[in-house]
C-alpha positions in Angstrom: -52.7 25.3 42.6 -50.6 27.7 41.2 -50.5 28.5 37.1 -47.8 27.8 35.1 -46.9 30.0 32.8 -47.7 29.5 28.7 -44.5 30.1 27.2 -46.8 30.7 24.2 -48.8 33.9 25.3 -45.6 35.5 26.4 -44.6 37.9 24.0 -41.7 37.5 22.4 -38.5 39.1 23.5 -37.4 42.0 21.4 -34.7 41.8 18.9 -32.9 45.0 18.9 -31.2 43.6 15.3 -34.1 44.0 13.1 -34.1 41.8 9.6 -32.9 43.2 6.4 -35.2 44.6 3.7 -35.4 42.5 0.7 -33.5 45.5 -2.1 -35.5 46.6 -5.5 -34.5 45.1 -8.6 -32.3 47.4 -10.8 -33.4 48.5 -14.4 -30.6 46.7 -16.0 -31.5 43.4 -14.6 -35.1 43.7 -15.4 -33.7 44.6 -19.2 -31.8 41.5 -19.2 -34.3 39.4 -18.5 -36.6 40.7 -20.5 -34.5 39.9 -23.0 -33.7 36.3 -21.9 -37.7 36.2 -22.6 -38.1 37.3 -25.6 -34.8 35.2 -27.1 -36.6 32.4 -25.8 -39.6 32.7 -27.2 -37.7 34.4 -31.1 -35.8 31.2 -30.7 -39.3 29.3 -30.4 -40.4 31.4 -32.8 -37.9 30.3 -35.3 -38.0 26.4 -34.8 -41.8 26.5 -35.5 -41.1 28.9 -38.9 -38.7 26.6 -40.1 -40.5 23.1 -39.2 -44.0 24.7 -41.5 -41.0 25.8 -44.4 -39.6 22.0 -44.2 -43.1 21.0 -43.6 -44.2 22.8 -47.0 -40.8 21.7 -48.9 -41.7 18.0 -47.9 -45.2 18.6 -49.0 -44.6 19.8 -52.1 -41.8 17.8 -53.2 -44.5 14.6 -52.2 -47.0 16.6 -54.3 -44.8 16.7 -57.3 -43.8 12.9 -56.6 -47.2 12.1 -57.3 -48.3 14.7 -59.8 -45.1 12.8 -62.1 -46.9 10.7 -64.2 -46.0 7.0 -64.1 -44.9 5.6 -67.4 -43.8 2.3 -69.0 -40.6 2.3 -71.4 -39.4 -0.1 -73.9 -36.2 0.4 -76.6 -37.5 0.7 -80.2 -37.0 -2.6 -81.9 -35.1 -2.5 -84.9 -36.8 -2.9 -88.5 -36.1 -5.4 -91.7 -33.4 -4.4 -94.1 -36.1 -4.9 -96.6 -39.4 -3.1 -96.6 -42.5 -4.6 -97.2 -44.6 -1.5 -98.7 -48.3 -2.3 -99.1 -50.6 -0.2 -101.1 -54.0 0.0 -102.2 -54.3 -0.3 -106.4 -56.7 0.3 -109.6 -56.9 -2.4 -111.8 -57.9 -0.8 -115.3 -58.2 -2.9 -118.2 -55.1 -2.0 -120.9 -57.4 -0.1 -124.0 -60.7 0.6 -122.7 -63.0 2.1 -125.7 -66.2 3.2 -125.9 -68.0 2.4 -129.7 -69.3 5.5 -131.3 -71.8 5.7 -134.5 -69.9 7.8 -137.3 -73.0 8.1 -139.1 -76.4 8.9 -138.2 -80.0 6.1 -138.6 -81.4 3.7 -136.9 -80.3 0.6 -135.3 -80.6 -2.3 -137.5 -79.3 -5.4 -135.5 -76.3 -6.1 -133.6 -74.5 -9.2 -133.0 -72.9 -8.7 -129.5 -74.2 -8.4 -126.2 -72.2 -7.8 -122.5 -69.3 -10.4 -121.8 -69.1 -11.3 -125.9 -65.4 -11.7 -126.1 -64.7 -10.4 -129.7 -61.8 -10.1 -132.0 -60.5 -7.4 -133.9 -62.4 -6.5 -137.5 -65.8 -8.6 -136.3 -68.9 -7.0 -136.8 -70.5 -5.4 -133.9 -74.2 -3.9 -135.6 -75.3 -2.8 -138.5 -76.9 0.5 -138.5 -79.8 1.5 -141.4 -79.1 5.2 -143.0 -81.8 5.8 -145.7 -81.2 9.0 -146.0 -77.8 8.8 -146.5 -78.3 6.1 -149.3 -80.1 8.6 -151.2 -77.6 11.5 -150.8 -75.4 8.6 -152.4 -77.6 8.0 -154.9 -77.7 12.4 -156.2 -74.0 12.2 -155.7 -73.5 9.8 -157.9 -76.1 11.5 -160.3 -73.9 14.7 -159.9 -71.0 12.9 -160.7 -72.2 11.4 -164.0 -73.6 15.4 -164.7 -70.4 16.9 -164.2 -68.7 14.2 -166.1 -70.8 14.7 -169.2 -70.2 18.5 -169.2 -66.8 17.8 -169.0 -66.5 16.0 -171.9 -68.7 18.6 -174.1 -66.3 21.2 -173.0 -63.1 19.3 -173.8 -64.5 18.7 -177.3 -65.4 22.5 -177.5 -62.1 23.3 -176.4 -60.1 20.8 -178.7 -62.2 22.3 -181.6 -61.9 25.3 -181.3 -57.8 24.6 -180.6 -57.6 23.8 -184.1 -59.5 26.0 -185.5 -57.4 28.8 -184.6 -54.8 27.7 -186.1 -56.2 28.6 -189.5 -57.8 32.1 -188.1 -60.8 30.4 -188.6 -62.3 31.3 -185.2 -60.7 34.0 -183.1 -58.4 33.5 -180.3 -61.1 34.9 -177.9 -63.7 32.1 -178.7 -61.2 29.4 -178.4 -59.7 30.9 -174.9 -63.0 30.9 -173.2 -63.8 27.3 -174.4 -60.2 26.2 -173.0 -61.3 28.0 -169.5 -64.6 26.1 -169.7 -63.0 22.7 -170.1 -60.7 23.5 -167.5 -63.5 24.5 -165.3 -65.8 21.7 -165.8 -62.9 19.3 -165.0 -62.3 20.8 -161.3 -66.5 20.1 -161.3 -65.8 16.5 -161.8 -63.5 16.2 -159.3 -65.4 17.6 -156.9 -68.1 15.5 -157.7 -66.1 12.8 -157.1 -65.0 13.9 -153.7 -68.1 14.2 -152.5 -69.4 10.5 -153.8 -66.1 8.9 -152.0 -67.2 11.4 -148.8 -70.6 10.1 -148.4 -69.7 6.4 -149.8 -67.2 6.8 -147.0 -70.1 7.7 -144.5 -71.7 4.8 -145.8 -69.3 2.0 -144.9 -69.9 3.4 -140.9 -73.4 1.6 -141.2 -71.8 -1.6 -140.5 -69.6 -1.0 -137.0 -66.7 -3.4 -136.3 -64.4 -4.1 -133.2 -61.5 -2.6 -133.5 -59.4 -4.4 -130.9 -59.3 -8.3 -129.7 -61.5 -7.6 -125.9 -64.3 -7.9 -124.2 -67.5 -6.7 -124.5 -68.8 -4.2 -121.6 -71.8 -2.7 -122.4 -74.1 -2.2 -124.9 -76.3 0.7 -124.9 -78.4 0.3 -127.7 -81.1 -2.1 -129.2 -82.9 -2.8 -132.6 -84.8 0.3 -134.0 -83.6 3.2 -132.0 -82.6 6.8 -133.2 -78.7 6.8 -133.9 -76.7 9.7 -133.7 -73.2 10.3 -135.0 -70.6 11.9 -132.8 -69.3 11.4 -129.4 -67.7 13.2 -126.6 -69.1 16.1 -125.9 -71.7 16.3 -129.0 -74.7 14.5 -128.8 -73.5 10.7 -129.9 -74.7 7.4 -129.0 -72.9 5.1 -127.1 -73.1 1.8 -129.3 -70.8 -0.6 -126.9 -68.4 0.0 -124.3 -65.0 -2.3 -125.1 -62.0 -3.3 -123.1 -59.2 -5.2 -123.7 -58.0 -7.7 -120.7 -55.5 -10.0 -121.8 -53.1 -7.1 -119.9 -54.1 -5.2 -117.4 -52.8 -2.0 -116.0 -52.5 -1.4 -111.9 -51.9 2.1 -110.7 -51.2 3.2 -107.2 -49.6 6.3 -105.7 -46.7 5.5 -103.9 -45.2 8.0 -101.0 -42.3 10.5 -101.9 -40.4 9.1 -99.6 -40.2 5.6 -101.4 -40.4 7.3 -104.9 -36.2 6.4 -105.4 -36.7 2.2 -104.9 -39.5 2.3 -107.8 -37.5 0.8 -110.3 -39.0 -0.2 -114.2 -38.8 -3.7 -114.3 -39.2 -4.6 -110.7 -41.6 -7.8 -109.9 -44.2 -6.6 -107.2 -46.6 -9.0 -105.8 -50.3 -8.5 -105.8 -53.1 -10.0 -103.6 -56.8 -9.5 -104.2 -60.1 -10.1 -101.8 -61.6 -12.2 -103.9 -58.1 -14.8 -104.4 -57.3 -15.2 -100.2 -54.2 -16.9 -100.3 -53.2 -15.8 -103.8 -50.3 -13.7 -105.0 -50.1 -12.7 -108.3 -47.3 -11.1 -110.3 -46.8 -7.6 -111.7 -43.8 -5.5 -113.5 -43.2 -1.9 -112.8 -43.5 -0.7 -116.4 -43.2 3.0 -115.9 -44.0 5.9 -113.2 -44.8 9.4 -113.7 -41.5 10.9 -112.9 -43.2 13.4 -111.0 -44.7 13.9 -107.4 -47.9 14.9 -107.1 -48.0 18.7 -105.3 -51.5 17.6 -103.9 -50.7 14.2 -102.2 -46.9 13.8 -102.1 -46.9 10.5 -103.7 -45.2 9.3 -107.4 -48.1 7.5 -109.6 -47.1 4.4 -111.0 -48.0 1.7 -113.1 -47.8 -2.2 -113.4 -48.6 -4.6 -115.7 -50.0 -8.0 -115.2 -50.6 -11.0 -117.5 -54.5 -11.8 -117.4 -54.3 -14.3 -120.7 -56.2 -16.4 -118.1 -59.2 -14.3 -117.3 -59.2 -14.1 -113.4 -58.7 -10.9 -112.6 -61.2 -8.2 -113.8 -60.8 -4.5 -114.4 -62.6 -2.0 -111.6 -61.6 -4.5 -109.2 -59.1 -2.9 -106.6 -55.6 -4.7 -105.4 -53.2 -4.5 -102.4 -49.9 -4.0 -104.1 -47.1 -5.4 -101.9 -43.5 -3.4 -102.7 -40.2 -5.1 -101.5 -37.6 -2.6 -101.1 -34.4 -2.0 -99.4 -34.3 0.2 -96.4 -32.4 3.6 -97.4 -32.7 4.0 -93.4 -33.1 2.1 -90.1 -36.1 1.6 -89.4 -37.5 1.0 -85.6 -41.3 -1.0 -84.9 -43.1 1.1 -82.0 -46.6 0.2 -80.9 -49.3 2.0 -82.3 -50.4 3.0 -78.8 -46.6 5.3 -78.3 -48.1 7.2 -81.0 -48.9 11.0 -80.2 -51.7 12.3 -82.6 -51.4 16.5 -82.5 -51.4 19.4 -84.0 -47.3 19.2 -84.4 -47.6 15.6 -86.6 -47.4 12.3 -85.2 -44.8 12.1 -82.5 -43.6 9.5 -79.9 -42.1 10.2 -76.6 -38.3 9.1 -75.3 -37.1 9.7 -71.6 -33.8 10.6 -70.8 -32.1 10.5 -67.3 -30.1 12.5 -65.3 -29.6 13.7 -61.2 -32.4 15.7 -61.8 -34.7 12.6 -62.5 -36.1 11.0 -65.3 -37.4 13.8 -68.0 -40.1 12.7 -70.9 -39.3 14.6 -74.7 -41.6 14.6 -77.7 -40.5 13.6 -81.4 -42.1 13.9 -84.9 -41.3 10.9 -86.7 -42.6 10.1 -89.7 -44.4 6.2 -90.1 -44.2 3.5 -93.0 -46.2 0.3 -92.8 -48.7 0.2 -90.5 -50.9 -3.4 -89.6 -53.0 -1.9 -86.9 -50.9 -3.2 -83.5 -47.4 -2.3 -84.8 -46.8 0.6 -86.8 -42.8 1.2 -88.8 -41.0 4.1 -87.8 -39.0 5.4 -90.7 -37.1 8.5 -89.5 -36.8 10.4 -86.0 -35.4 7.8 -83.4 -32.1 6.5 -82.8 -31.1 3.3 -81.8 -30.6 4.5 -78.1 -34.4 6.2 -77.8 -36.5 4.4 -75.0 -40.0 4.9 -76.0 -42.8 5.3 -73.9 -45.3 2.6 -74.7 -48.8 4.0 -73.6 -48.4 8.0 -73.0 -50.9 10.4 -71.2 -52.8 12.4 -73.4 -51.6 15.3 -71.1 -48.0 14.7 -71.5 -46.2 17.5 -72.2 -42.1 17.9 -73.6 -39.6 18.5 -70.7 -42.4 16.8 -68.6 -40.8 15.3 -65.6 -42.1 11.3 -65.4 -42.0 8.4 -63.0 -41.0 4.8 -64.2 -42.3 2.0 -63.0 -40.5 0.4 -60.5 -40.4 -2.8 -62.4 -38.0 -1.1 -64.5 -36.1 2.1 -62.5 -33.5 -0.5 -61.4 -33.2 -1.3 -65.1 -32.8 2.0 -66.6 -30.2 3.0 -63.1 -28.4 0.1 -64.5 -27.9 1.1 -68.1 -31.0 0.9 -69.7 -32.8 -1.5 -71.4 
């Protein structure tokens, strides 16, 4: 059986035209792609820098978005015309008198005790002065001494006047008698000074009112040690008086009303004690000054208490009517800033840049607790921000709420 040949294990025939030799890459290609690889990855580089920058930008503009506080905003409303001013006032009585002893003993009786009403010239208390009843008593003693001397001399003096005439007695004798009358004359009179002095002092034993009032207080009873003076000496107190038919009302009204106070006004007044109650008081004068201390112009009313209601001590809520020099705006008490600057409020204003929060001083009239009266710093046009952050500062960037940006885009409130 004859083999056939494997076309396999014969070798294959020789190719006299060998393959060409794959030729080395030049320097300036490897350069170029080199640089094809690092544009790439510069270009890569690049497109992850600048999504981290606008990555950061849109971080911190959301960052800022939400540091904005959020705020609520309302237009000032506009005050009354006419101001209702209400003020806290002392009711004093219109002579108030405390009753002094002029002369010094003991209490003898008195006649009037603590809410005695009394009129003028009645007898309060009779005070008991024995020792002044016998200084009376030598004055009077003195008196008819001095008198009696008097008269001796005169008749000396007359005497010896005629006498002289004659050359019967000599002008010497009859010149010192004249000086002795003279002399014992000024003795009478002085005699009689001092009687009328202590008879004066004497009358003080019985003490009288010396206005139509009330009695206040009596600081003395039967038998005790009196002693004459007053103020700052060491007098007794007898009574304490006061008159109420009229009673005075003083209060300290703000500089910046001082120029309404008017003498004559009417000005209502309410008391604690009278809910419901107004009564009625003049304006009868002011100081015409303002105080340095408190900044306020001290004035007074007067009001008719012929019925006996009202009592001095007591204090009153003096309600002023006056016309506004200004506009004035109402503001909830909760827009109000307390701080070292005053009382402010804060406004917004808008713009392309957004919505921007300022601070103003303004200066407040009547306040009830809820709504307080803005008398000078805003304008008509000022939106006010109703409950502010404590941490709100001016130039402060803000957000509004979105009840009320579409509002405010449109043209405010």
């Amino acid at each position: 059986m004859t083999e056939q040949p494997n076309p396999k294990s014969q070798p294959a025939a020789t190719n006299h035209e060998a393959a060409p030799e794959s030729e080395p890459l030049s320097p300036r290609r490897a350069l170029f792609g080199v640089g094809i690889v690092l544009l790439v990855l510069l270009v890569l580089a690049a497109v992850g820098v600048l999504r981290r920058f606008h990555a950061n930008d849109v971080l911190a503009a959301r960052t800022n978005s939400l540091a904005a506080p959020t705020v609520s905003v309302a237009p000032a409303k506009s005050g009354a015309s006419v101001e209702t001013l209400v003020l806290p006032g002392n009711v004093t009585a219109l002579t108030d008198s405390p009753i002094y002893a002029r002369t010094d003993g003991y209490l003898d009786r008195w006649y009037f005790d603590i809410g005695s009403k009394v009129k003028k010239g009645q007898l309060l208390a009779v005070i008991l002065t024995p020792e002044l009843d016998r200084q009376v008593s030598q004055a009077e003693s003195d008196l008819a001494t001095a008198q009696a001397t008097a008269t001796n001399a005169r008749t000396q003096a007359d005497r010896y006047s005629g006498l002289v005439k004659s050359d019967a007695v000599s002008q010497q004798d009859t010149d010192t008698f004249v000086n002795q009358a003279a002399a014992t004359a000024s003795s009478v009179k002085s005699a009689e000074a001092n009687l009328q002095r202590l008879r004066e002092m004497q009358s003080f034993e019985k003490v009288y009112a010396p206005f139509d009032g009330v009695v206040t207080a009596r600081e003395v009873d039967t038998g005790q040690l009196i002693s004459s003076g007053s103020g700052q000496s060491a007098g007794t107190e007898l009574f304490h008086m006061q008159a109420l038919q009229t009673l005075r009302v003083y209060t300290n009204v703000p500089q910046l009303f001082s120029q309404t106070m008017k003498r004559g006004m009417k000005v209502g007044l309410t008391f604690p004690e009278y809910p419901g109650k107004t009564f009625q008081g003049t304006l009868v004068r002011t100081a015409d000054a303002i105080d340095p201390v408190s900044r306020t112009l001290l004035v007074e009313l007067d009001v008719d208490n012929r019925s006996g209601q009202l009592m001095p001590g007591a204090q009153a809520q003096v309600h002023f009517k006056t016309d506004s020099a200004t506009p004035t705006f109402i503001v909830p008490a909760s827009a109000l800033i307390f701080r070292r600057e005053g009382i402010q409020v804060a406004t917004i204003t808008q713009s392309s840049d957004g919505t921007v929060a300022h601070l103003i001083s303004v200066g407040i009239g009547e306040d009830d607790g809820a709504n307080v009266q803005i008398v000078s710093g805003l304008n008509p046009s000022d939106r006010v921000i109703q409950d502010p952050p404590d941490s709100l500062i001016d130039g402060e960037k803000v957000t509004l709420e979105s009840s009320q940006s579409s509002a405010f885009g449109a043209g405010g409130l």
